[in-house]
C-alpha positions in Angstrom: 0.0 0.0 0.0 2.2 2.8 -0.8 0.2 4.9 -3.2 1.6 7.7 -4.0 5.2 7.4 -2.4 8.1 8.8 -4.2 5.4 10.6 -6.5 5.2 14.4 -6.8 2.7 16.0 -6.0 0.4 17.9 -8.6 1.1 21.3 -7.3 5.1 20.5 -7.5 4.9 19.8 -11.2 6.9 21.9 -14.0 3.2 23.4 -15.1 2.4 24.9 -12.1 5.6 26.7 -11.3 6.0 28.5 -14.3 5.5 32.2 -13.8 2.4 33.7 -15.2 2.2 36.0 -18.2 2.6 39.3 -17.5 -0.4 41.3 -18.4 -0.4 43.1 -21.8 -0.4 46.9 -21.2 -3.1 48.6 -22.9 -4.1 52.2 -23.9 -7.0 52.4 -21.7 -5.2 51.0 -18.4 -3.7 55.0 -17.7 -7.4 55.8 -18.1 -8.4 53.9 -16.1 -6.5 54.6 -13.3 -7.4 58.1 -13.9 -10.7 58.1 -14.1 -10.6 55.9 -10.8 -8.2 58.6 -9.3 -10.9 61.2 -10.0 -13.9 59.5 -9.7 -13.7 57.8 -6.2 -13.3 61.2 -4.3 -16.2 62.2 -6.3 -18.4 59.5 -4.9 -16.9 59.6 -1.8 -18.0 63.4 -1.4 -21.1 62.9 -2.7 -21.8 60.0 -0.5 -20.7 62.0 2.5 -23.5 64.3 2.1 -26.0 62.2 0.9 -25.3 60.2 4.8 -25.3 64.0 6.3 -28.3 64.8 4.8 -30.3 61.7 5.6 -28.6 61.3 8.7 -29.6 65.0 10.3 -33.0 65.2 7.9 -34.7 61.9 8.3 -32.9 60.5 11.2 -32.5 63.9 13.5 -36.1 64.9 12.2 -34.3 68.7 11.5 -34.2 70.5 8.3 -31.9 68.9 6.2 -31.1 72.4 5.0 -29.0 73.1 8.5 -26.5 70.2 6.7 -24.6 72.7 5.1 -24.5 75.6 7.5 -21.9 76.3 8.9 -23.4 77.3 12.4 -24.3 73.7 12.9 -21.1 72.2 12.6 -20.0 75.4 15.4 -22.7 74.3 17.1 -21.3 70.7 17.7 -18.0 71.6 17.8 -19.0 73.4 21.0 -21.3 71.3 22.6 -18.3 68.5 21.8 -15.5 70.5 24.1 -17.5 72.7 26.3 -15.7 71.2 28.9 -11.8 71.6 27.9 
C-alpha cells in the first residue's frame, strides 16, 4: 500500500511553477487609473453628504437644510469640548 510514495505532488509539477504571463499593457489601463483617481473622491464626497443629509433630515427629524450651515457644525463643535 504505498500509493503515492516517491510521487510528486500535482502542485510540484513543471506546469504549475511557471510564472504567469505578465499582463499586456493597454491604452486604456492609464485611463483607467485616472478616471478611478478622479472619480472615487467624487463618490466619496457625494456619499458623504448624501449620509449628512439623511442622517440629520430623516434621522435627527431637522431641516436637512441646516447640513450645510456652517453654524451647525459650530454648534457641535461646542457642545463637543465645552468642557476643555
Amino acid at each position: 500500500m504505498e500509493q503515492g510514495k516517491g510521487r510528486r505532488l500535482p502542485h510540484d509539477s513543471e506546469e504549475v511553477r511557471k510564472k504567469p504571463k505578465e499582463r499586456e499593457r493597454s491604452g486604456r489601463s492609464w485611463r483607467m487609473t485616472a478616471a478611478k483617481m478622479v472619480l472615487v473622491p467624487i463618490l466619496l464626497f457625494f456619499s458623504l453628504v448624501i449620509g449628512l443629509v439623511i442622517g440629520y433630515g430623516v434621522v435627527g427629524h431637522k431641516p436637512a437644510a441646516e447640513v450645510f450651515d456652517l453654524g451647525t457644525y459650530k454648534h457641535m463643535w461646542d457642545l463637543l469640548f465645552a468642557d476643555t
